[in-house]
mmCIF file of the N, C-alpha and C atoms, coordinates in Angstrom:
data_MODEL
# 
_entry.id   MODEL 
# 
loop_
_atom_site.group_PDB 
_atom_site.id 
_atom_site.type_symbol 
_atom_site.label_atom_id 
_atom_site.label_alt_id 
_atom_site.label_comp_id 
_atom_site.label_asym_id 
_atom_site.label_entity_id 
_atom_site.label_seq_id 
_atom_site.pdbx_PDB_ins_code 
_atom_site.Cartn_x 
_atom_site.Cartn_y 
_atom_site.Cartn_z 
_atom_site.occupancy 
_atom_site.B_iso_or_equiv 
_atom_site.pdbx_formal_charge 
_atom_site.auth_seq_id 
_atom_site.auth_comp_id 
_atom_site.auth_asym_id 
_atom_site.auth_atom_id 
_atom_site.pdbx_PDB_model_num 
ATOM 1   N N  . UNK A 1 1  ? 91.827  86.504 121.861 1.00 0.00 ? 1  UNK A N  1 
ATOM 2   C CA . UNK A 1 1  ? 90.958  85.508 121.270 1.00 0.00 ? 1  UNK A CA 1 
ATOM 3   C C  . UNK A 1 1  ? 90.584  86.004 119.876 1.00 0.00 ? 1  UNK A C  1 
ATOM 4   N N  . UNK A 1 2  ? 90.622  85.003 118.685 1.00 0.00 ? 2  UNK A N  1 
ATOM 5   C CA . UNK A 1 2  ? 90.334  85.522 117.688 1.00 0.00 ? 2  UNK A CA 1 
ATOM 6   C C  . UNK A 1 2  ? 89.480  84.514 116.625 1.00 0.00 ? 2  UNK A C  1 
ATOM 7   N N  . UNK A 1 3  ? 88.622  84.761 115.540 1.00 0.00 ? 3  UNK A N  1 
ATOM 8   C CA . UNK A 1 3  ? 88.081  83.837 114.693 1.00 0.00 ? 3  UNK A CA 1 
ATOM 9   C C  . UNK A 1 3  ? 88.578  84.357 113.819 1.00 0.00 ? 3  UNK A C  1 
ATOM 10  N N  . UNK A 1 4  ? 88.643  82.762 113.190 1.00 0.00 ? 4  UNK A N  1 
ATOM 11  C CA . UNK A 1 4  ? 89.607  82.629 111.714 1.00 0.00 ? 4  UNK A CA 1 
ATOM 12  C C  . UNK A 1 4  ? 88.502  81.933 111.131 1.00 0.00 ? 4  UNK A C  1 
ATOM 13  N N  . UNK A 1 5  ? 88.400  82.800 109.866 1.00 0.00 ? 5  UNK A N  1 
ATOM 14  C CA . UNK A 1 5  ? 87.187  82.394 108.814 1.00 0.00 ? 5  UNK A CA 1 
ATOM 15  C C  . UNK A 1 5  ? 87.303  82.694 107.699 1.00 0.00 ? 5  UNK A C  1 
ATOM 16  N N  . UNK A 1 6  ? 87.179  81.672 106.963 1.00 0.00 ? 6  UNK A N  1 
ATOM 17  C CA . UNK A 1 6  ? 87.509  81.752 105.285 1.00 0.00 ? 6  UNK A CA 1 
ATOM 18  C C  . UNK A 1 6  ? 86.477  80.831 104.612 1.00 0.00 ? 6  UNK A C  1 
ATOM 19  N N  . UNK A 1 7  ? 86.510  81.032 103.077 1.00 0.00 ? 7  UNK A N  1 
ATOM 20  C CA . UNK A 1 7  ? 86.042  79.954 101.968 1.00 0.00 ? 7  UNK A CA 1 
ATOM 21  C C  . UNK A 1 7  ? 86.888  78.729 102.228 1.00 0.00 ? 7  UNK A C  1 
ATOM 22  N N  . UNK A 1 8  ? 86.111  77.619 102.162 1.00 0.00 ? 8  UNK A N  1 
ATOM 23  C CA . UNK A 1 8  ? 86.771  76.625 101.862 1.00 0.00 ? 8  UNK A CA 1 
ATOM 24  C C  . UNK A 1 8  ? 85.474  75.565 101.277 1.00 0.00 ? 8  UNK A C  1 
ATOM 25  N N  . UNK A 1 9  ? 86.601  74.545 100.657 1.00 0.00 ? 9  UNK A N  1 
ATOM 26  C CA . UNK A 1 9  ? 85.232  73.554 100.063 1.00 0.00 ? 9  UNK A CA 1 
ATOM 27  C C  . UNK A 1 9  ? 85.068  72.583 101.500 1.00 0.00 ? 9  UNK A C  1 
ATOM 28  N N  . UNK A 1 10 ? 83.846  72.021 101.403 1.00 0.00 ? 10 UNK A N  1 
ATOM 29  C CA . UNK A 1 10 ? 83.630  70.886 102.260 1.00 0.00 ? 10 UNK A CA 1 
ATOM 30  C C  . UNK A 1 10 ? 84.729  70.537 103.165 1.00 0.00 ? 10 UNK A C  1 
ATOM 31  N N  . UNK A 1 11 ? 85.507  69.717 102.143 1.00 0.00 ? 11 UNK A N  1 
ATOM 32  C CA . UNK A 1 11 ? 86.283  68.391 103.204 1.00 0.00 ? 11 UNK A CA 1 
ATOM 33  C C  . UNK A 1 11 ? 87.789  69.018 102.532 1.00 0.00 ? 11 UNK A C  1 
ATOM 34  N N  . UNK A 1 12 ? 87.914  70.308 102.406 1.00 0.00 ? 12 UNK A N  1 
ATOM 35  C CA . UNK A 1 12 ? 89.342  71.094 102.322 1.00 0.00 ? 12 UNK A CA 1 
ATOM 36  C C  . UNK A 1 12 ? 89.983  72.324 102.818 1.00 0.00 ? 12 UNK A C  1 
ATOM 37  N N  . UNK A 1 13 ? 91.339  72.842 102.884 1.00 0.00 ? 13 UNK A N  1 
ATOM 38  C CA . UNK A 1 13 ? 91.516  74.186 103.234 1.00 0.00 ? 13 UNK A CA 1 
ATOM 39  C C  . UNK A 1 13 ? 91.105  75.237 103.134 1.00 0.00 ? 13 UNK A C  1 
ATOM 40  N N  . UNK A 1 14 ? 91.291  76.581 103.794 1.00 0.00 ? 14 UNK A N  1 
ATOM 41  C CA . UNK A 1 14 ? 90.659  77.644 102.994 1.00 0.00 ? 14 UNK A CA 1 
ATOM 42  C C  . UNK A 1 14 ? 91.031  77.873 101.795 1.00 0.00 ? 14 UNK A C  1 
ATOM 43  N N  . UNK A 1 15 ? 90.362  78.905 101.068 1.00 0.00 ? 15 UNK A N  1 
ATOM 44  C CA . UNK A 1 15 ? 90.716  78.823 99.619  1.00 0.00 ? 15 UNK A CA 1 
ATOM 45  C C  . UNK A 1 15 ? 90.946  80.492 99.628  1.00 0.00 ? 15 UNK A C  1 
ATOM 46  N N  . UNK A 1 16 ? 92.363  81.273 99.703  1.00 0.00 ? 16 UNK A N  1 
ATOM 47  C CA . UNK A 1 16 ? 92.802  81.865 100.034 1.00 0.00 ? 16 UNK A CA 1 
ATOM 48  C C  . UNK A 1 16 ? 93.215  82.309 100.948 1.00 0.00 ? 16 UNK A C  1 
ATOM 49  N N  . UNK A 1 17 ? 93.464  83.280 101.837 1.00 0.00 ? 17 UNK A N  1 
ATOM 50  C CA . UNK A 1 17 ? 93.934  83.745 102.676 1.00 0.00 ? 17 UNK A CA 1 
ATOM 51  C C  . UNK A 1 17 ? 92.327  84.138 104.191 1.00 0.00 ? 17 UNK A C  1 
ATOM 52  N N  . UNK A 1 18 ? 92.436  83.085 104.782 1.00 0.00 ? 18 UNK A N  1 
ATOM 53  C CA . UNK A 1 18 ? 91.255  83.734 105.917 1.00 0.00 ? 18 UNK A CA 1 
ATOM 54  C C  . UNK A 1 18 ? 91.409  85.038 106.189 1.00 0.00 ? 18 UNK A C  1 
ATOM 55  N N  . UNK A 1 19 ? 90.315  85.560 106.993 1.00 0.00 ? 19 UNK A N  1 
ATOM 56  C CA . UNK A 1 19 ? 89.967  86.422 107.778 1.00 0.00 ? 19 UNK A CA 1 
ATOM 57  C C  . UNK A 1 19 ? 90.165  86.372 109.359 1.00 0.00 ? 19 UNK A C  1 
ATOM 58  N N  . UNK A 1 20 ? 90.450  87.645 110.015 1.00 0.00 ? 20 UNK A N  1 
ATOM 59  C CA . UNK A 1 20 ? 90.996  87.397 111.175 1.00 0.00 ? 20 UNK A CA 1 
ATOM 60  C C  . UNK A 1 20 ? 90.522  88.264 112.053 1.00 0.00 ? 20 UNK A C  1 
ATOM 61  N N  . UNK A 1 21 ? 89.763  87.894 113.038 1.00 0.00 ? 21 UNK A N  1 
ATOM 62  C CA . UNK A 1 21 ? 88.799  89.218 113.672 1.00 0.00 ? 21 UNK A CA 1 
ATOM 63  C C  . UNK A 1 21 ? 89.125  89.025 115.267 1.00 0.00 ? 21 UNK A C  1 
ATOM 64  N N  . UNK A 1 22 ? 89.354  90.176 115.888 1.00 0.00 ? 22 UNK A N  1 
ATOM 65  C CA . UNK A 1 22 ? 89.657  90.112 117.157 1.00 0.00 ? 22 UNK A CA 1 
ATOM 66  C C  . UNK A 1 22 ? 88.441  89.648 117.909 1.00 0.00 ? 22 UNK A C  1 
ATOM 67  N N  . UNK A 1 23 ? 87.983  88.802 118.674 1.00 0.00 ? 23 UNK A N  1 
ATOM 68  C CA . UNK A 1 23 ? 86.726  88.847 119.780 1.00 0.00 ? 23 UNK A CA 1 
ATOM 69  C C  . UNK A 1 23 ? 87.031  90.001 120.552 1.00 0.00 ? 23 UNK A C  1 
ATOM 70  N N  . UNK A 1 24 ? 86.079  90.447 121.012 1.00 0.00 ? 24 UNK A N  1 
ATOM 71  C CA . UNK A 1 24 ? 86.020  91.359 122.032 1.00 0.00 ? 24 UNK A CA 1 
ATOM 72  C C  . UNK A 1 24 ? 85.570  91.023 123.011 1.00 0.00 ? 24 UNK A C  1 
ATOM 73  N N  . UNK A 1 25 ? 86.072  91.376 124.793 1.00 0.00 ? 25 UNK A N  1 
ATOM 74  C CA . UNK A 1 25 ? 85.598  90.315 126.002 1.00 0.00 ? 25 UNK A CA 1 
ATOM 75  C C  . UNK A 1 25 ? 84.259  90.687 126.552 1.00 0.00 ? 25 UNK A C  1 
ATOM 76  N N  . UNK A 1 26 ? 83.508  90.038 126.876 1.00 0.00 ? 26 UNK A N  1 
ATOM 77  C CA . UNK A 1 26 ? 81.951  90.809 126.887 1.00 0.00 ? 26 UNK A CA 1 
ATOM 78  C C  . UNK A 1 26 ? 81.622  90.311 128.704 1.00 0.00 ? 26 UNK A C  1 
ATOM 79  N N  . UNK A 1 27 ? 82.177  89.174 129.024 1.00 0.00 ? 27 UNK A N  1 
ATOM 80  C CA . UNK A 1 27 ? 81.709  89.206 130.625 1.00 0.00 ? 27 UNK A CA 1 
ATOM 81  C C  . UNK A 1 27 ? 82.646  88.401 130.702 1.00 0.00 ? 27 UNK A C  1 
ATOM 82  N N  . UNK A 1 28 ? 83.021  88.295 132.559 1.00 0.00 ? 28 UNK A N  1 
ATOM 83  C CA . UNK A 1 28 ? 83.723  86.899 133.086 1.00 0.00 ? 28 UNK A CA 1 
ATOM 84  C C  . UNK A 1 28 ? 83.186  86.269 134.341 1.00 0.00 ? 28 UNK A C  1 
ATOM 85  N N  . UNK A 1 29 ? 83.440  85.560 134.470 1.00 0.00 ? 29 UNK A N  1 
ATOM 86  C CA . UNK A 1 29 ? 82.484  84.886 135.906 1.00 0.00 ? 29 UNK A CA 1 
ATOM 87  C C  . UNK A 1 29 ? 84.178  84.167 136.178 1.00 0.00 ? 29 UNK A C  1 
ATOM 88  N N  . UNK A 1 30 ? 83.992  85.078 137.880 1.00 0.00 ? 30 UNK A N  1 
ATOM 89  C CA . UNK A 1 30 ? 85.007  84.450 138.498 1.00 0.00 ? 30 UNK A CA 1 
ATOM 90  C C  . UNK A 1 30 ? 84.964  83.416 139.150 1.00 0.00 ? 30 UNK A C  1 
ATOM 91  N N  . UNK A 1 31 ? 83.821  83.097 139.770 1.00 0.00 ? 31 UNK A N  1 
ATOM 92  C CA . UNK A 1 31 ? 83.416  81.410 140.041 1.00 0.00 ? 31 UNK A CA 1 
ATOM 93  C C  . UNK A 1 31 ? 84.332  80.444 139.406 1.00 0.00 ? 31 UNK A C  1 
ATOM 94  N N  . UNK A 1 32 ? 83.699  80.370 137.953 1.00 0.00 ? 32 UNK A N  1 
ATOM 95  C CA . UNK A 1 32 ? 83.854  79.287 137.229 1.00 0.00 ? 32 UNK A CA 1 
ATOM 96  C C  . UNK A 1 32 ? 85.613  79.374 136.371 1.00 0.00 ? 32 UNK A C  1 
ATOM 97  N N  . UNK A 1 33 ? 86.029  80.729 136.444 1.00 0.00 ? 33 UNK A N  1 
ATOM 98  C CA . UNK A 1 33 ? 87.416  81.058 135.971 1.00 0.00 ? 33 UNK A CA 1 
ATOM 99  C C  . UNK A 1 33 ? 86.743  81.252 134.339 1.00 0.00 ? 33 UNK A C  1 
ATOM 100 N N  . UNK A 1 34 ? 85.900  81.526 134.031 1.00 0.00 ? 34 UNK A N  1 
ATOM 101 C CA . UNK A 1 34 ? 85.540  81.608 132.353 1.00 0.00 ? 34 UNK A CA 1 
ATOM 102 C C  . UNK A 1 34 ? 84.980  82.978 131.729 1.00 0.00 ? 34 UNK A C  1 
ATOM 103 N N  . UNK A 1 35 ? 85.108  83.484 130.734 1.00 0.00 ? 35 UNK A N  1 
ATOM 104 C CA . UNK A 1 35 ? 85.384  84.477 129.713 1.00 0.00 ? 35 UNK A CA 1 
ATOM 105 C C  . UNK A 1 35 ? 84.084  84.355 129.141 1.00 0.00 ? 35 UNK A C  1 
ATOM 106 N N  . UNK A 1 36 ? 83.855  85.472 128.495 1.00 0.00 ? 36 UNK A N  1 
ATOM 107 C CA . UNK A 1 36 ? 82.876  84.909 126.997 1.00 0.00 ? 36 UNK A CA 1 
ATOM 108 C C  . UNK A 1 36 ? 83.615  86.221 125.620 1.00 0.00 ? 36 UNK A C  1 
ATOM 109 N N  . UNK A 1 37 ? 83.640  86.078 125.099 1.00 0.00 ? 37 UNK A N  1 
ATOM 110 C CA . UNK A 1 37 ? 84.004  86.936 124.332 1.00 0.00 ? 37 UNK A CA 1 
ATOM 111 C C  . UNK A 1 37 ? 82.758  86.963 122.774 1.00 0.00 ? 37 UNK A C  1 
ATOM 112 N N  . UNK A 1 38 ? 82.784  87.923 121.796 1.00 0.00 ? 38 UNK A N  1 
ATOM 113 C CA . UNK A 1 38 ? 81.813  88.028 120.641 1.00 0.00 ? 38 UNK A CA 1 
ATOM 114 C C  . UNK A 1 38 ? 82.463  88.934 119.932 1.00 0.00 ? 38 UNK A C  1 
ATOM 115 N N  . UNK A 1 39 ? 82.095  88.714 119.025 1.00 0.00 ? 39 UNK A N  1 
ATOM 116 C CA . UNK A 1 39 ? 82.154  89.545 117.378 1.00 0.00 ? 39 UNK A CA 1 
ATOM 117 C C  . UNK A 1 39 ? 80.901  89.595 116.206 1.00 0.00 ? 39 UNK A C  1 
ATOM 118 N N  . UNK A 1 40 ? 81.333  90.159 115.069 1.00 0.00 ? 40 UNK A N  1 
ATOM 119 C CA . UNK A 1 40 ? 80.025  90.515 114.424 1.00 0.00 ? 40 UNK A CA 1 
ATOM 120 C C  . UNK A 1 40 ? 81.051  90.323 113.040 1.00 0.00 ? 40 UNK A C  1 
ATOM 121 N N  . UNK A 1 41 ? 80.806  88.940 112.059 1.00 0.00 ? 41 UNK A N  1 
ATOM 122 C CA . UNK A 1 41 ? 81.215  88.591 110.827 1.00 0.00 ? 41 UNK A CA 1 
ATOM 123 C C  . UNK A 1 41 ? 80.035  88.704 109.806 1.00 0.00 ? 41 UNK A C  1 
ATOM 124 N N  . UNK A 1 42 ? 80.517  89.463 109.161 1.00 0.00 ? 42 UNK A N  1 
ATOM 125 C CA . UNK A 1 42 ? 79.708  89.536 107.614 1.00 0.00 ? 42 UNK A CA 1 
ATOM 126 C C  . UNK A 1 42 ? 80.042  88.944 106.612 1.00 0.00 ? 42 UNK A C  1 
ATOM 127 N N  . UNK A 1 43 ? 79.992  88.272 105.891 1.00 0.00 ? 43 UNK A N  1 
ATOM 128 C CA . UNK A 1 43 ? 80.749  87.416 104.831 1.00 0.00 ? 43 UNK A CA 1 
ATOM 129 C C  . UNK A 1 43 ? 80.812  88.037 103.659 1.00 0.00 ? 43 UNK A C  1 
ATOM 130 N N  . UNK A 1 44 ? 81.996  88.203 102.891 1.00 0.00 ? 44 UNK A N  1 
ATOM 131 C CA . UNK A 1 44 ? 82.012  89.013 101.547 1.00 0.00 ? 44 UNK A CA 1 
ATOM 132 C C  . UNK A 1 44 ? 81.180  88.395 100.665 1.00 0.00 ? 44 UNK A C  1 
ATOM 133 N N  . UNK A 1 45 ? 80.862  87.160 100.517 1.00 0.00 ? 45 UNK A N  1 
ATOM 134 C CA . UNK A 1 45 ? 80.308  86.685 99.652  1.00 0.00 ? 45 UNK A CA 1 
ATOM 135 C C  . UNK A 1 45 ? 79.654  85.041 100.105 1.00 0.00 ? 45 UNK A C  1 
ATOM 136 N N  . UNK A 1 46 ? 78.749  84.433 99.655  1.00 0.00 ? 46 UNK A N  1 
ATOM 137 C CA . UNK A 1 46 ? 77.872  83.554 99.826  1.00 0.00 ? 46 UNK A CA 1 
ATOM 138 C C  . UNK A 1 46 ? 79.166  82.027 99.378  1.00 0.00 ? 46 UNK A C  1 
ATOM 139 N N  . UNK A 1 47 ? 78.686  80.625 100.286 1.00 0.00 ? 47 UNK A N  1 
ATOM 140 C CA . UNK A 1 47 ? 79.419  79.496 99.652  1.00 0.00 ? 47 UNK A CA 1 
ATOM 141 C C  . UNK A 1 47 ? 79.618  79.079 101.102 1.00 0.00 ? 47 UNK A C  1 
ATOM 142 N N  . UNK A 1 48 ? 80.687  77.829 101.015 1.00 0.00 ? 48 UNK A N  1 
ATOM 143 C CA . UNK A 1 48 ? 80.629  77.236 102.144 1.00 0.00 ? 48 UNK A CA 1 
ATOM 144 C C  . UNK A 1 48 ? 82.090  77.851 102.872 1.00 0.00 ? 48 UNK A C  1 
ATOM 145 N N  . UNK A 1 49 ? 81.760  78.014 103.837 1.00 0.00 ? 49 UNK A N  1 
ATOM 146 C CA . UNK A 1 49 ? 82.736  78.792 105.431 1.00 0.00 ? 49 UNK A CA 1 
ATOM 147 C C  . UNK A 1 49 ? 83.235  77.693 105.972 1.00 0.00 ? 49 UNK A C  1 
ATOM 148 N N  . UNK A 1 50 ? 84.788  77.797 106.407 1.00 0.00 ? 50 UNK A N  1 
ATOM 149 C CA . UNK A 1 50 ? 85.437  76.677 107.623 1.00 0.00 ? 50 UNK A CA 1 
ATOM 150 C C  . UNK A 1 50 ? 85.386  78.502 108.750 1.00 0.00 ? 50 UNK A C  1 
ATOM 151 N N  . UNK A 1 51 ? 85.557  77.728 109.875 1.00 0.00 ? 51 UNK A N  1 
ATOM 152 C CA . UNK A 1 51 ? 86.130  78.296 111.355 1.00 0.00 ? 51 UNK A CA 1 
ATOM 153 C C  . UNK A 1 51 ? 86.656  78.427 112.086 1.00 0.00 ? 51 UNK A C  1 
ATOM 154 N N  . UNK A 1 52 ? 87.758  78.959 112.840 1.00 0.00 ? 52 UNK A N  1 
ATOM 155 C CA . UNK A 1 52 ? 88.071  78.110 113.879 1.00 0.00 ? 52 UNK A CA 1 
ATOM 156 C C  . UNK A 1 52 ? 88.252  79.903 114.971 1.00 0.00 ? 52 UNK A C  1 
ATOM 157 N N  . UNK A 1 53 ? 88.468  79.291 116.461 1.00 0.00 ? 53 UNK A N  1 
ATOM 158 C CA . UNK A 1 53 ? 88.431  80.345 117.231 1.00 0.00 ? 53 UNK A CA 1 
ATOM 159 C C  . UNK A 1 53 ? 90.249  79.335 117.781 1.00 0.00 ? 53 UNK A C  1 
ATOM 160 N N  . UNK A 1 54 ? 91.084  81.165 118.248 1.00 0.00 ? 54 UNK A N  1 
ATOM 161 C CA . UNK A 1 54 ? 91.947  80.478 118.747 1.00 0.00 ? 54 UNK A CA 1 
ATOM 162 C C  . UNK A 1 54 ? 92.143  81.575 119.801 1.00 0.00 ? 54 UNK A C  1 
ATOM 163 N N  . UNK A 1 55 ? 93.119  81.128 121.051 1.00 0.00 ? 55 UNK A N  1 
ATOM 164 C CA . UNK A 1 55 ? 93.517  81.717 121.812 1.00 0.00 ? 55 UNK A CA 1 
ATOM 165 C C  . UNK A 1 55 ? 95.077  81.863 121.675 1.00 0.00 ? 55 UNK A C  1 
ATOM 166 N N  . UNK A 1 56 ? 95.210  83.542 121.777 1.00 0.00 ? 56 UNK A N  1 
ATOM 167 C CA . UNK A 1 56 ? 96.636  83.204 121.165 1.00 0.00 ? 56 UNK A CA 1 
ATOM 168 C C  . UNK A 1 56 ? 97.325  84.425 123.133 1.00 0.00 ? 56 UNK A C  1 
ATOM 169 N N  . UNK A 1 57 ? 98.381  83.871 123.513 1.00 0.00 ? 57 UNK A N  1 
ATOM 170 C CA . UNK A 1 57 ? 98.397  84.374 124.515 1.00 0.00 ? 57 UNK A CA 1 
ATOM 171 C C  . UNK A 1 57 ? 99.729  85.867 124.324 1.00 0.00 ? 57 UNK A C  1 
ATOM 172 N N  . UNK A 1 58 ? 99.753  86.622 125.345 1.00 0.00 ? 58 UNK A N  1 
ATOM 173 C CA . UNK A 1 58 ? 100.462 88.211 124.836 1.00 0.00 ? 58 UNK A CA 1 
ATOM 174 C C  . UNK A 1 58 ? 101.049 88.039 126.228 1.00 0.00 ? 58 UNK A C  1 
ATOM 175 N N  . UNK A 1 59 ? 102.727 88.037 125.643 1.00 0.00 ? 59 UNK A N  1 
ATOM 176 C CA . UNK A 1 59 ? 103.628 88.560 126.774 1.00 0.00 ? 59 UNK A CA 1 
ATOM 177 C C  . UNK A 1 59 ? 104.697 89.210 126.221 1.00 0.00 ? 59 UNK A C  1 
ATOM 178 N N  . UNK A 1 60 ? 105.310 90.012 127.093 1.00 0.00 ? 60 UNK A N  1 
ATOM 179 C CA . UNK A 1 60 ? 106.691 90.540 126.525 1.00 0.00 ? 60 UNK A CA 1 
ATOM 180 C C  . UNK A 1 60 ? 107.987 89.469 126.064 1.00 0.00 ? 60 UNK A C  1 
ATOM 181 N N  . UNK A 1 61 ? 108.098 88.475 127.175 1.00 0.00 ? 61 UNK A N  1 
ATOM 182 C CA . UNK A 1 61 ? 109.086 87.590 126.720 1.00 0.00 ? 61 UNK A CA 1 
ATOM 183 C C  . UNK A 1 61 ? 108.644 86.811 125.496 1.00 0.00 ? 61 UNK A C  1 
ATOM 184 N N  . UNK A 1 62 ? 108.041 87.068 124.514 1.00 0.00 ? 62 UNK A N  1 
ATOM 185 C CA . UNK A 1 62 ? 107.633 86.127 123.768 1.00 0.00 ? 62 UNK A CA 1 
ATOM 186 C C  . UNK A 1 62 ? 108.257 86.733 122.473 1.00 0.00 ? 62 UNK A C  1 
ATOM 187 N N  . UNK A 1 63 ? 108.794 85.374 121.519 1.00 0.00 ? 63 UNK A N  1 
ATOM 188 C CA . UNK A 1 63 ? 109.442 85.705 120.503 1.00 0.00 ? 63 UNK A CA 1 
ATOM 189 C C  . UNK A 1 63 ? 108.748 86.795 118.998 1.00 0.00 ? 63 UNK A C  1 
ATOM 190 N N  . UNK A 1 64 ? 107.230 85.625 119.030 1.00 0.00 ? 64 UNK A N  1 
ATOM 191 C CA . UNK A 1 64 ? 106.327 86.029 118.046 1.00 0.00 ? 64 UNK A CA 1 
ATOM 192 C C  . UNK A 1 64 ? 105.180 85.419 119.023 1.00 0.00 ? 64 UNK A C  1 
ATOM 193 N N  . UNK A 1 65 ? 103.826 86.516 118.026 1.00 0.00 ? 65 UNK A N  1 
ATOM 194 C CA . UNK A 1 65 ? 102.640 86.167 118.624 1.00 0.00 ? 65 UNK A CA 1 
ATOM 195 C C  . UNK A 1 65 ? 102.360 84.822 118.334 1.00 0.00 ? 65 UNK A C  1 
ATOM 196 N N  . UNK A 1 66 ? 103.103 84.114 117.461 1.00 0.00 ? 66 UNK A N  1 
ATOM 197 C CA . UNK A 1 66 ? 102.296 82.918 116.804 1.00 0.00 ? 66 UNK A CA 1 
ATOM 198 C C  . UNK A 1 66 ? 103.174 81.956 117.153 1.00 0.00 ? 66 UNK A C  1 
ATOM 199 N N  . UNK A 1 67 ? 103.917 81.779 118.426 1.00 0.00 ? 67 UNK A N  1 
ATOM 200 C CA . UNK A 1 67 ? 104.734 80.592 119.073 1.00 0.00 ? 67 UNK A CA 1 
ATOM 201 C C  . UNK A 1 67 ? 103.548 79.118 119.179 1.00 0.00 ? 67 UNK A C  1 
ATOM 202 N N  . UNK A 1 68 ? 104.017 78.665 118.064 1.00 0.00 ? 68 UNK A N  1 
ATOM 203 C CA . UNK A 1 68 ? 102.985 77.516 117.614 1.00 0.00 ? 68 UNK A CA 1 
ATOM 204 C C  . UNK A 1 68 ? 102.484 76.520 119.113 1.00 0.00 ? 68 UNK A C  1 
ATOM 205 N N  . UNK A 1 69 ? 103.522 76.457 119.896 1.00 0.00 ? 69 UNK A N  1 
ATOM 206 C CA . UNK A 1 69 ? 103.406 75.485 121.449 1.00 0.00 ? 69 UNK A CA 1 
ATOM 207 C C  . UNK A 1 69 ? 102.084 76.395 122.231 1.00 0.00 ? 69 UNK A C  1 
ATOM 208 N N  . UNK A 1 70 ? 101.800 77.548 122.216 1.00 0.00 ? 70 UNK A N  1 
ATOM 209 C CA . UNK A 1 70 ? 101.156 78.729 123.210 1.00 0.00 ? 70 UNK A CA 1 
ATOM 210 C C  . UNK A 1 70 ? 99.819  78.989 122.616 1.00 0.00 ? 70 UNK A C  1 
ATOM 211 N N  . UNK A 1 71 ? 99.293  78.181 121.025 1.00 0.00 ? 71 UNK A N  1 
ATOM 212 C CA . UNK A 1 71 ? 98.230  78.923 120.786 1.00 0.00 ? 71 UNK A CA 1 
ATOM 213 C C  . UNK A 1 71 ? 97.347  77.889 120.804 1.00 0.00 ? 71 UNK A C  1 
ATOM 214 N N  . UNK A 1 72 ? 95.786  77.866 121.505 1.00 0.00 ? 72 UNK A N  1 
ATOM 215 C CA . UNK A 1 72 ? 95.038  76.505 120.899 1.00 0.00 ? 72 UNK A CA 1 
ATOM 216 C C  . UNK A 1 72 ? 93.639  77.396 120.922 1.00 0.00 ? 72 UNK A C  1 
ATOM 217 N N  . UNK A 1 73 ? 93.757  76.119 119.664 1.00 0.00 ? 73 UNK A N  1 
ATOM 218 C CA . UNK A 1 73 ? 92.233  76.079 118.351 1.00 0.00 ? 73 UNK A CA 1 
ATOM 219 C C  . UNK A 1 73 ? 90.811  75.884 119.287 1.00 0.00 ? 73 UNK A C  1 
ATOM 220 N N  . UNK A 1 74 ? 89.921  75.990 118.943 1.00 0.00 ? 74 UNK A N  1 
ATOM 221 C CA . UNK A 1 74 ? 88.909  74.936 118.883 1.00 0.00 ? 74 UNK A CA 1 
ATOM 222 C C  . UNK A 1 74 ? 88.014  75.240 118.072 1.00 0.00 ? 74 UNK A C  1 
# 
């Protein structure tokens, strides 16, 4: 699990290259089948931030980590 965070204006892309921070897994509840994971972002500098958290999944048979079908946003 990871957050992707960069500059961007309002209603556009980032404006360079994001940032990419591993979550780290902090509890799971087997009940419900759910995770929580956290991190700690400092921002280099002040302005407006986009976000996104993705799940990107790790196997050996896999070509690249970033098999576009295997990873989702929210």
């Amino acid at each position: 699990v990871q957050l992707v965070m960069g500059l961007a204006p309002l209603n556009g892309e980032f404006i360079g290259k994001p940032d990419v921070l591993r979550l780290e897994p902090r509890s799971q509840n087997r009940e419900t089948g759910t995770m929580s994971y956290s991190a700690t972002y400092i921002p280099s500098s002040s302005g407006h931030y986009r976000y996104g958290v993705r799940v990107m999944p790790v196997h050996p048979a896999q070509c690249t980590p970033h098999e576009t079908d295997l990873v989702i946003w929210a």
